[in-house]
KOLSEFI-333323 format. One record per residue (C-alpha): residue in one letter; x negated, y, z negated. Coordinates in pm, whole numbers, plus 32768, in hexadecimal, padded with zeros to 4 digits. Layout:
# residues N
   r     px     py     pz
   a      X      Y      Z
...
This chain:
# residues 333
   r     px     py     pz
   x   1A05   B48A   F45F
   x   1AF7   B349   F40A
   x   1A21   B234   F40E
   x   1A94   B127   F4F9
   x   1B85   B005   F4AC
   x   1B09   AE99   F504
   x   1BDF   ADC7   F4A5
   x   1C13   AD21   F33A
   x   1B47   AC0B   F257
   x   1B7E   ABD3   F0CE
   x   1A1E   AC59   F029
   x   19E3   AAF6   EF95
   x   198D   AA9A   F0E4
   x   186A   AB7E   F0E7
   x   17EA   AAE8   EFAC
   x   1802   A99F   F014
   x   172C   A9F3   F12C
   x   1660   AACE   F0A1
   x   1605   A9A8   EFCE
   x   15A3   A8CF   F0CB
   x   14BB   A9E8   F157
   x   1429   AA02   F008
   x   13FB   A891   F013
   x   135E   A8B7   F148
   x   1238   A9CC   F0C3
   x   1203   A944   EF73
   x   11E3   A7C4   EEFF
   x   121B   A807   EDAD
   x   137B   A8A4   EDA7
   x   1470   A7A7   ED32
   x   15EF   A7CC   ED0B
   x   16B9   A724   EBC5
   x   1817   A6E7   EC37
   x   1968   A6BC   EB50
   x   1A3F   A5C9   EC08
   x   1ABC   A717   ECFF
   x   199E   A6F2   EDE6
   x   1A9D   A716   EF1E
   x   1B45   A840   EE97
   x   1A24   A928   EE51
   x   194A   A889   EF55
   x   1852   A7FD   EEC4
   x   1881   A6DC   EF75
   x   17B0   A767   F096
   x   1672   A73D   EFDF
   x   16E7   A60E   EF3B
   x   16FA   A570   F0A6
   x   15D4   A5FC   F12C
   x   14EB   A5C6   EFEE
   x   157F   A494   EF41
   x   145F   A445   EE5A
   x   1447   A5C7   EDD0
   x   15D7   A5EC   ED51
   x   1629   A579   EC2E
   x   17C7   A54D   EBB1
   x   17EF   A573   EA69
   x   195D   A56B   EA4A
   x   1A51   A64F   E9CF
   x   1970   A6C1   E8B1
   x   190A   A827   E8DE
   x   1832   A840   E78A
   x   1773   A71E   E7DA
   x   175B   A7A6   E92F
   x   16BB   A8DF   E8DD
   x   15C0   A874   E7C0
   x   1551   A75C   E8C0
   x   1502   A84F   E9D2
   x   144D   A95C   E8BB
   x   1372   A807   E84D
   x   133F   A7CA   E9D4
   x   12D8   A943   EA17
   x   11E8   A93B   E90D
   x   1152   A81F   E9A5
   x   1111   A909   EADB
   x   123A   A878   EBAB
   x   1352   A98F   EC40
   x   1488   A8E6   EBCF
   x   15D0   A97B   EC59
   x   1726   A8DD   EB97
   x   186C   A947   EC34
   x   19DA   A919   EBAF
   x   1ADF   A9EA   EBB1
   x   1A98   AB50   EB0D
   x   1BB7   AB20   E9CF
   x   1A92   A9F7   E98D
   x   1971   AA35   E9A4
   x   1964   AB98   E94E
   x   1A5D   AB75   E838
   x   1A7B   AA39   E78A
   x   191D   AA2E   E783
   x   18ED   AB7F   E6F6
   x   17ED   AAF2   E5C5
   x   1718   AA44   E6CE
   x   16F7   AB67   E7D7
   x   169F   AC61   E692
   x   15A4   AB95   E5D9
   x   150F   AA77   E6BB
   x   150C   AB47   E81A
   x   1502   ACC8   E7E6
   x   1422   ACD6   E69D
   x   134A   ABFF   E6F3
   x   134F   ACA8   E850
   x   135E   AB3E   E8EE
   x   1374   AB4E   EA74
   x   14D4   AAD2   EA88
   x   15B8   AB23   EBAF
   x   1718   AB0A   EB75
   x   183A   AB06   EC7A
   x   1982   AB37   EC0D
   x   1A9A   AAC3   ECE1
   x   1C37   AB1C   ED17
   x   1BDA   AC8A   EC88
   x   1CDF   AD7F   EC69
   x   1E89   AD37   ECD5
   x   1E26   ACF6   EE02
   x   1DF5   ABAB   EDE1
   x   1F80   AB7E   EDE7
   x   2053   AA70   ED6D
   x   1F5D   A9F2   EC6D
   x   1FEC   AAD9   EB97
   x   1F65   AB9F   EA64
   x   1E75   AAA4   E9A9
   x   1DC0   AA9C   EADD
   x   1DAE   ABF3   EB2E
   x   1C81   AC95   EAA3
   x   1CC4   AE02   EA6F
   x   1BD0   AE49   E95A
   x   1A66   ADBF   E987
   x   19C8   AEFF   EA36
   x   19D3   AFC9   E919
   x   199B   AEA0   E835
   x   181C   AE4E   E92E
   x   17DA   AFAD   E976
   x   17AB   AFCF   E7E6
   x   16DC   AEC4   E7BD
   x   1544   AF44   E7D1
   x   1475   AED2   E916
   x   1599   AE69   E9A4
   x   15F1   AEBE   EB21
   x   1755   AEDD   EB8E
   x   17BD   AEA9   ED13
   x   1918   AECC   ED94
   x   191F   AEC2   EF3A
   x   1A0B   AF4B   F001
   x   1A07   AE25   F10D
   x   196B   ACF6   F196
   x   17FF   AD80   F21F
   x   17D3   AE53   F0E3
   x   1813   AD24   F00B
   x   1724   AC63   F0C2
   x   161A   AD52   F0BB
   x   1663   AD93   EF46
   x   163A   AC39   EEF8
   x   14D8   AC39   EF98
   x   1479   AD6D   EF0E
   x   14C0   ACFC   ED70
   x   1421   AB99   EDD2
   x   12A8   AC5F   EE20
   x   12F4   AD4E   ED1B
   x   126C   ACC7   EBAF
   x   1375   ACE3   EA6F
   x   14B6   ACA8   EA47
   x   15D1   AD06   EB5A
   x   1741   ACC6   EB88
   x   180B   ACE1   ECDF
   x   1992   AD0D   ECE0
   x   1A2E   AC60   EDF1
   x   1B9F   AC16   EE71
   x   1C42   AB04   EF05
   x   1D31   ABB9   F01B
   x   1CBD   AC4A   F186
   x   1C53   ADC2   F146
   x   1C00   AED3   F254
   x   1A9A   AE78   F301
   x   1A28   AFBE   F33F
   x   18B6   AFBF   F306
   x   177C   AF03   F3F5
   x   1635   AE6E   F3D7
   x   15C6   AFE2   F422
   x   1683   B06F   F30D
   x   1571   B0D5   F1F6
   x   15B2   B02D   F09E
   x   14AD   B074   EF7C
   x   1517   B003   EE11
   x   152D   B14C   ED4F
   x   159A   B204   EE76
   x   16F5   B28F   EED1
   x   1750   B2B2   F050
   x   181F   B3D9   F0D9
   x   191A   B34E   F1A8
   x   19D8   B489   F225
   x   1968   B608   F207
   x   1A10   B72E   F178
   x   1A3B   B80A   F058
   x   1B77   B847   EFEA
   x   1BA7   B712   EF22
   x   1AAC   B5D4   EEBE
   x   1B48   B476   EEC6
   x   1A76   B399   EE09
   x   1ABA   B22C   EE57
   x   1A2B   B0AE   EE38
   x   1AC9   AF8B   EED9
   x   1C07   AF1B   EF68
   x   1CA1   B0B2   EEF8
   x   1B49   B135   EFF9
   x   1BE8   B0EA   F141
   x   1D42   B178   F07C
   x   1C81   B2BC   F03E
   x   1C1E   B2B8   F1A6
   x   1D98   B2A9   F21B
   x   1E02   B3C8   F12E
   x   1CE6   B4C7   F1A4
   x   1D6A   B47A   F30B
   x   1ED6   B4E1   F274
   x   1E3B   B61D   F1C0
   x   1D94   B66C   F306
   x   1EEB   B6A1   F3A2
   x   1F2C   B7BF   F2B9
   x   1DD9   B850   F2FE
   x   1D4A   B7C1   F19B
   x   1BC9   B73D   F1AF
   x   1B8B   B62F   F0B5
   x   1A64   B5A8   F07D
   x   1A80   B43A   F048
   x   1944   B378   EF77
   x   18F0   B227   EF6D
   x   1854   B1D2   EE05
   x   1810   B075   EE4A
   x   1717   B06A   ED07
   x   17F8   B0CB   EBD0
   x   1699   B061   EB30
   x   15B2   B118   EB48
   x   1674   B235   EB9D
   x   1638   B352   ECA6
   x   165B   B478   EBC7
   x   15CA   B55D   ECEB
   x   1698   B510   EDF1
   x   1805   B51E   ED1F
   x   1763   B633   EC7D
   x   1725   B702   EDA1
   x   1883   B679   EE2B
   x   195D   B719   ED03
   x   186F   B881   ED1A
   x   18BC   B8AD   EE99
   x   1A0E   B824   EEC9
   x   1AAB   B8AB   ED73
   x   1B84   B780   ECF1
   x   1B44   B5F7   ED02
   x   1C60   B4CC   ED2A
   x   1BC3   B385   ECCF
   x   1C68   B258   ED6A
   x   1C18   B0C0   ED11
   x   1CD6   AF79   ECE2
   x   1C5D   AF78   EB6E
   x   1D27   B02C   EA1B
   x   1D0F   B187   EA48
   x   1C5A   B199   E8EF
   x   1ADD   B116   E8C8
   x   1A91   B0F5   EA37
   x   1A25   B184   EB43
   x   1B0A   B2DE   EAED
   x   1A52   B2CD   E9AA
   x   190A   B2D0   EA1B
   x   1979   B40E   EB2B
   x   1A1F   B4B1   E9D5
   x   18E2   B489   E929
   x   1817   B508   EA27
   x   18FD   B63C   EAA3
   x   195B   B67D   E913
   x   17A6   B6AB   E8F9
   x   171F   B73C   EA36
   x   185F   B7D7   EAEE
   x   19A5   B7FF   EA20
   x   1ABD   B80C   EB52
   x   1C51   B768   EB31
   x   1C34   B616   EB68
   x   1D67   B4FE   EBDE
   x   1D4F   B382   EB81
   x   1DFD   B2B0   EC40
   x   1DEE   B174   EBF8
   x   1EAD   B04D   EB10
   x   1F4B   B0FF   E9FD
   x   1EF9   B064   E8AA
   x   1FDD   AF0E   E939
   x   1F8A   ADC1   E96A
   x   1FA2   AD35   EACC
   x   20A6   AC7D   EB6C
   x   2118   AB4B   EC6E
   x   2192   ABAC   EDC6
   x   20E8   ABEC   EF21
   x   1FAC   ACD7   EF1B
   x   2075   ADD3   EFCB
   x   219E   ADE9   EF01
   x   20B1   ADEE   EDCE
   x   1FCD   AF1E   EE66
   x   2119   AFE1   EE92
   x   21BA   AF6E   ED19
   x   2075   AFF7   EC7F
   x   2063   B11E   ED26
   x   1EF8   B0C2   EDC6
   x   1F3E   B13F   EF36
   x   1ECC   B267   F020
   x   1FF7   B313   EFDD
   x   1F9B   B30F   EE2F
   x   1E63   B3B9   EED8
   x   1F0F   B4BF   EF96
   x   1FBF   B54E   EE86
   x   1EFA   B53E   ED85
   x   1DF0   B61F   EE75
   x   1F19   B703   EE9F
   x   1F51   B721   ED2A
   x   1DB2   B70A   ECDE
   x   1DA3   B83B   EDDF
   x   1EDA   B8D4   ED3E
   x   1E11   B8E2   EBE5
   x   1CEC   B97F   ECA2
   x   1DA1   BA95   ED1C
   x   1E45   BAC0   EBCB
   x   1D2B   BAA3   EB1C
   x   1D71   B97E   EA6C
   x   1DEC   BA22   E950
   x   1F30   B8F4   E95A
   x   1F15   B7B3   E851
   x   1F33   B661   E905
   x   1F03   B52C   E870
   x   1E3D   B414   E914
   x   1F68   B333   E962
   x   203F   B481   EA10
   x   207A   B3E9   EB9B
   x   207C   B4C3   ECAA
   x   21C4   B4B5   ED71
   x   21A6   B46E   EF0F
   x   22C3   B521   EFB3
């Protein structure tokens, strides 16, 4: 059954607020700011608990080896900037100072993916899930839309190690309630059927949604898969999706390489070897333009989805006895 639309809200909202609920439950989480407080929302908590944020300025290193010294000290800092930041530049820090020493450091990375918009390419983090999801005792998030962001957030702040949440600035699809289960770890089923798995994270879920309504007009079943967690992964659930429905399309706003099609490939190529379909940016920087026309340029709409289950089903019929390399895109017509 399609899940129900309810209107739109950029996922950074439902970290900022999911910070001040945090806040609320636990005295000692405390947020480190990097002069962007208004843009990834931050700025909530920094209103509502003055005396626990901390701005340390456009200085991402320092950021990070600050909040490992503070979660050593038993405190559950959170630093937020956007995700080409603090999940990149300070590459040495989150390695080293947060993951190996398995320091309870939450990060939240901001203006993820193109569909930030007219920020253009430096900006644009395309990279850093399969950069985090490599790192040990690190946890991965990427919501689909405002409530699962903010319950995300929660959940990683009363978790213990390190965690990272992937957020965008634009409106997205809210699709998902309060009632809506989310467990780190987990992956949700959003849609049931057999004939093809579309496994999707993000701003490309609700996009997955739209193209199994499309496939249901030609009497196709796809079953579309929220994996919310890249980190730790639900091997189970993707593993029992690619044995029953046959072939898998992976969909995210990420490089099609590394991410979250990686961790489906590595799964599927272990416990269920089916044809699998990447869509998603194409070994290319981003962009500046609207978030719309940049969704479309890139190829990272339902339609991408469509016919790449067409062609992933194609494969299964055939076989899959054809050679396709990673960056081959499937054609709407």
């Amino acid at each position: 059954m399609t899940p129900t639309l309810l209107g739109s809200k950029p996922t950074r909202f439902g970290f900022g607020d999911g910070l001040v609920d945090l806040g609320e439950r636990h005295s000692n989480v405390v947020v480190l700011g990097g002069d962007i407080t208004g843009s990834v929302m931050t700025s909530l908590f920094r209103d509502k608990f003055p005396d626990r944020f901390f701005s340390i300025g456009i200085a991402e290193q320092n950021a990070t080896t600050i909040a490992a010294g503070l979660a050593l000290s038993g405190k559950i800092p959170f630093f937020a900037s956007y995700g080409a930041f603090c999940a990149l530049r300070n590459a040495d820090q989150l390695r080293i100072s947060v993951a190996y020493n398995e320091a309870n450091v939450k990060i939240g990375g901001g203006h993820a993916g193109i569909s930030v918009g007219p920020d253009g390419a430096t900006h644009q983090v395309l990279e850093e899930v399969a950069f985090l999801r490599t790192l040990p005792h690190m946890t991965m998030i990427v919501p689909a839309d405002y409530e699962e962001a903010r319950k995300a957030t929660i959940a990683m702040g009363e978790m213990v190690g390190p965690a990272y949440i992937r957020f965008g600035r634009s409106p997205v699809p809210m699709f998902t309630t309060a009632d809506t289960p989310f467990i780190l770890g987990k992956a949700n089923q959003i849609t049931d059927g057999n004939d093809v798995a579309i496994i999707a994270n993000g701003a490309m879920l609700w996009e997955s949604v739209l193209a199994a309504e499309e496939l249901g007009k030609k009497g196709i079943k796809a079953r579309v898969i929220n994996v919310h967690t890249v980190k730790p992964f639900d091997f189970e659930t993707v593993t029992n999706a690619a044995r029953e429905c046959g072939c898998v399309v992976t969909a995210e706003e990420h490089q099609v390489h590394g991410g979250l099609g990686g961790a489906v490939a590595e799964c599927c190529g272990k416990n269920a070897p089916v044809p699998i379909e990447f869509v998603g940016v194409k070994d290319s920087f981003g962009g500046s333009g609207e978030p719309e026309e940049l969704m479309v340029k890139f190829g990272l709409t339902w339609r991408e989805i469509y016919a790449s289950a067409l062609v992933a089903m194609e494969r299964k019929e055939k076989g899959s006895t054809g050679i396709r390399a990673i960056k081959d895109v499937a054609t709407y017509a």
